[in-house]
Residue, then its C-alpha position, 0 to 999 in steps of 0.5 A: x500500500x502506498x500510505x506513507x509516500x503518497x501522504x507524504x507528498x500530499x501533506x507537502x502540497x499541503x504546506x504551500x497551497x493556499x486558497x481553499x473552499x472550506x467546508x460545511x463538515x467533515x467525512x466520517x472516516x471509516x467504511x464507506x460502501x457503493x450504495x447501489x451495490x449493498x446486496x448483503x454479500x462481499x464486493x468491493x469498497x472504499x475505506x476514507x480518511x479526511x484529516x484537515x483537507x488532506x484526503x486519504x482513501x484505500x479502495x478494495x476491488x477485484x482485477x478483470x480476472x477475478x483477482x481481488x486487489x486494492x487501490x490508494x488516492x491522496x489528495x487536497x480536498x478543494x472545498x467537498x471534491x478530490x480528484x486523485x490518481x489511483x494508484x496500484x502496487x506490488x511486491x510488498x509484505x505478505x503475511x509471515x514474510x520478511x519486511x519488503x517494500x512494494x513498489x508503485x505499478x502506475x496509475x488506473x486513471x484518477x478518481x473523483x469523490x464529491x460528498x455532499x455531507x458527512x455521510x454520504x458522497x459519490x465517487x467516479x472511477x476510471x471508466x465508471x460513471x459517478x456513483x452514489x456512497x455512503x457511509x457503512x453501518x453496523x451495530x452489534x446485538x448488545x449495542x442494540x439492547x443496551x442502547x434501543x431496547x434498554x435505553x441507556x444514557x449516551x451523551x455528547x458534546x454539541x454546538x448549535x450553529x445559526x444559519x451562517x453557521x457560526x457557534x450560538x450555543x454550546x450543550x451538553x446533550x444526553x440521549x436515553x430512557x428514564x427506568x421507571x417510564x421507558x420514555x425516550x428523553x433527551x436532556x440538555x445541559x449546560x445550556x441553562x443553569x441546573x438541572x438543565x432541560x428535560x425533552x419527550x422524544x420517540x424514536x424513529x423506527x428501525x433508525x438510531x434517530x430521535x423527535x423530540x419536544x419540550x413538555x414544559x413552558x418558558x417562564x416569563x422573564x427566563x433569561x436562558x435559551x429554552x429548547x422547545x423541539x429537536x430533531x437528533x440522529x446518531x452517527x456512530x460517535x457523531x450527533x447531528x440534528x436540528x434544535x428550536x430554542x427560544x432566546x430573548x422571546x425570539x424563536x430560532x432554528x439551530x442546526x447541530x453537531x455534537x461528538x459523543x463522550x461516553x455511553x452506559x452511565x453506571x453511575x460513578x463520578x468524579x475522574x471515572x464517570x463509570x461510562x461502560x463507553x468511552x469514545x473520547x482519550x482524555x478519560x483514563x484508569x476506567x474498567x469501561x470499553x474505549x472505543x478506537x478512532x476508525x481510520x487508517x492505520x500502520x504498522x510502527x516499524x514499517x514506516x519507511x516512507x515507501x509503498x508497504x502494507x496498512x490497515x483500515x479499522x472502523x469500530x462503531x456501535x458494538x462492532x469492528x472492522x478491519x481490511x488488511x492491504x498487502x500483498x501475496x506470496x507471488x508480490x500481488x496486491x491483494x486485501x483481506x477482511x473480517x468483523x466481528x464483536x468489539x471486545x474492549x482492549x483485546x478483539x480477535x476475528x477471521x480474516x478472508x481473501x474473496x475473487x470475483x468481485x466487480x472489476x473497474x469499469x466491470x459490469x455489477x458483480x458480487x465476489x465469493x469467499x477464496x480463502x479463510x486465512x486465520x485471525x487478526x487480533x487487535x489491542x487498543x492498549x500502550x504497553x510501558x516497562x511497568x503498565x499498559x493502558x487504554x488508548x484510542x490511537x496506539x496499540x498492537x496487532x497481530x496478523x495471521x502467521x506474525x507475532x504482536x506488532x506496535x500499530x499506530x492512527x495516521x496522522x495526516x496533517x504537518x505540525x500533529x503536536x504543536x501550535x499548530x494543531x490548536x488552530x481552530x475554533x473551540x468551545x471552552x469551558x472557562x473558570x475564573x482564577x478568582x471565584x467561581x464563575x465559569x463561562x463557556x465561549x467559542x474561541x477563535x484561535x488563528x494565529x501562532x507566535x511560539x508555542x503559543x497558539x492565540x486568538x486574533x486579538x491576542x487575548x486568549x491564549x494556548x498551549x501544551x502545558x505538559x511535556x510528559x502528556x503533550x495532547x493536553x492543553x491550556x488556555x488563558x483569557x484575560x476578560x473584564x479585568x480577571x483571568x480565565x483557565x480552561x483544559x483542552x485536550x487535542x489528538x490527531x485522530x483523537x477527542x476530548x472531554x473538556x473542550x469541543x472542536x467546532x472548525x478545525x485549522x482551514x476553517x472546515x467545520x467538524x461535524x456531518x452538516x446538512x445530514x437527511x433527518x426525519 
């Protein structure tokens, strides 16, 4: 696979272009399927990656022969839209072999991938007329019953944008049933003072979709947003939706975008929130599921910035993923997949090889199982001369006929743990040095001088305050004669539990945008 290169040159392109369109979202990375030729049996596929505007995706297909094969493209997103060479290889490592690199075999022809919103795209190959895609969804039986059947709490962090689309609101927002009723509610927090909001909601048949509407009224003179309906989809560990909020006696219409922190709430407090699911890295030393960033991943030791071997994971509602992009025995690309039941820090299931499947600028076909290879195995977990511990961005893998390697996320974008990287729009949860006044407000951060990331008008500032924990930030707001602290917390690939990212360094929001709700 030629992850390493191809990124690379991408990512210098990067660093001298300028002039973008920015987007109104962000591409959910992960799985993405052909959405006429999801028939429920193997065939081919696109694993996507959008970090900034660098564009990453690895196509799984099949050669006219039957042959199954991979392709890559990289490219700079100019506003919803890359072009790309797609890109072929050989030669490279195949499972249990000695380190190899591969080498490119040249260009297809380029690809075009256009997405309309977080969720959902087209893609054109070579030969190929343009093709509606989408985002690929599973969940697993326990999720459902957790979740669906059982209701329990899962909450995000989210911001309501005008219609100019910048940040009004930020809320807490949780999603499940109360026990003694069964009704589904939605509580809104942080957006008023204790206790919050209490919304009635259904949900939508068959969909992890919510309608929901305000049983109370405003009282006369409320000074705070009151919510009186919203409309709420989730999307793996994204809340999207729309929310009508009364402010000042004027009704307004928010969209909205959230990320999830946890799920499962079984009670516990304080460092540990006794979430059975974790989905941000900021929260540690609990005995919950955390659940990994899906994405490219690499191999540690086989970085070499030459065309080698990846891994594409998706780990979303219970379930994991993965397709395994390498090479046969003979130096042909090929790829391997599985699934099954995500298991926490440890998940093992069988990896196959198909043939069969639709060609490029072939006519429709689906591929048959060519052979059961063994099983992957994936950790989630950091191992140190004396602990290990969880993480959403590093851990090791084991392929079929290898011992446990080092794997890592892909980091796309130059500057990963700098100023740089802090770039941005943020909600923050400020508190006064003196006193106990906390005040959450959308921070524009857009300029760099040192190691320090600060505001247009240098009145807040930023950075990684600890060299032994570098994705752990500060910042300081000097406002009305007193000064403000609050945490932030940024990863490649990675989310925090204190601050929300609302646009990242171009200026693209971070959330699905204009997704189709009920």
């Amino acid at each position: 696979m030629g992850i390493r290169s191809t990124v690379v040159a991408s990512v210098l392109a990067l660093a001298s272009s300028m002039g973008w369109a920015a987007r109104s979202f962000t591409p959910q990375a992960g799985t993405w399927a052909i959405t006429e030729e999801l028939d429920g049996k193997p065939g081919r596929g696109l694993a996507i990656d959008v970090q900034g505007n660098t564009f990453f995706m690895q196509v799984f297909g099949y050669e006219t022969n039957g042959d199954a094969t991979f392709y890559t493209a990289t490219g700079q997103m100019d506003g919803d839209t890359v072009t790309a060479p797609l890109m072929q290889y050989q030669g490279g490592r195949s499972f249990g072999s000695d380190a190899r690199d591969a080498q490119e075999l040249g260009s297809s022809g380029n690809v075009t991938v256009s997405f309309s919103n977080g969720l959902q795209g087209t893609v054109q190959f070579p030969g190929e007329p343009a093709r509606a895609i989408q985002r690929f969804e599973m969940r697993s039986e326990d999720y459902l019953s957790r979740y669906w059947e059982k209701g329990k709490t899962r909450y995000f962090q989210s911001t309501m944008l005008d219609a100019s689309q910048n940040p009004q609101w930020f809320a807490g927002i949780s999603v499940g049933k109360l026990t003694q009723d069964k009704q589904w509610k939605v509580w809104v927090s942080e957006l008023r003072d204790y206790p919050g909001q209490t919304l009635d909601c259904t949900q939508v048949t068959g969909k992890d979709e919510y309608l929901c509407t305000s049983t109370e009224t405003q009282a006369p003179y409320d000074p705070h947003p009151f919510v009186q309906s919203m409309r709420l989809r989730i999307a793996n560990v994204d809340l999207v939706g729309v929310a009508e909020v009364i402010s000042q006696g004027v009704k307004q219409t928010y969209s909205l975008n959230g990320a999830a922190v946890g799920g499962d709430d079984r009670g516990g407090i304080a460092a540990c929130p006794g979430w059975q699911d974790i989905y941000v890295g900021d929260i540690s030393g609990c005995s919950a599921k955390q659940t990994p960033s899906s994405g490219t991943w690499l191999v540690r030791d086989e970085v070499t910035f030459k065309p080698g071997r990846g891994i594409a994971i998706d780990v979303q509602n219970g379930m994991a993923l993965a397709q395994v992009f390498n090479y046969l025995p003979n130096g042909d690309a090929t790829f391997h997949m599985g699934s099954g039941e995500f298991q926490g820090r440890e998940t093992s299931f069988g990896l196959n090889r198909y043939r069969g499947g639709r060609p490029l600028g072939g006519p429709s076909a689906s591929a048959e199982l060519a052979q059961a290879v063994g099983d992957l195995t994936l950790d989630f977990v950091v191992l140190e001369p004396t602990a290990q511990s969880s993480s959403r961005i590093e851990g090791g893998i084991a392929f079929p006929d290898e011992v446990r390697k080092p794997m890592l996320r892909m980091a796309m974008e130059p500057g990963v743990l700098d100023a740089r990287s802090l770039l941005g729009q943020w909600w923050l949860r400020f508190d006064a040095e003196s006193g106990k006044q906390r005040v959450n407000e959308a921070i524009t951060l857009s300029r760099v001088e040192g190691k320090y990331t600060l505001s247009a008008d240098g009145a807040v500032r930023c950075w990684r305050s600890n060299p032994q924990f570098l994705p752990q930030g500060v910042c300081v707001w000097n406002r009305d004669g007193k000064v403000y602290r609050a945490s932030l917390f940024q990863q490649a690939g990675n989310r925090g539990s204190y601050a929300l990212q609302v646009r990242d360094r171009h200026g693209n929001l971070m959330g699905l945008g204009d997704v189709p709700l009920e």
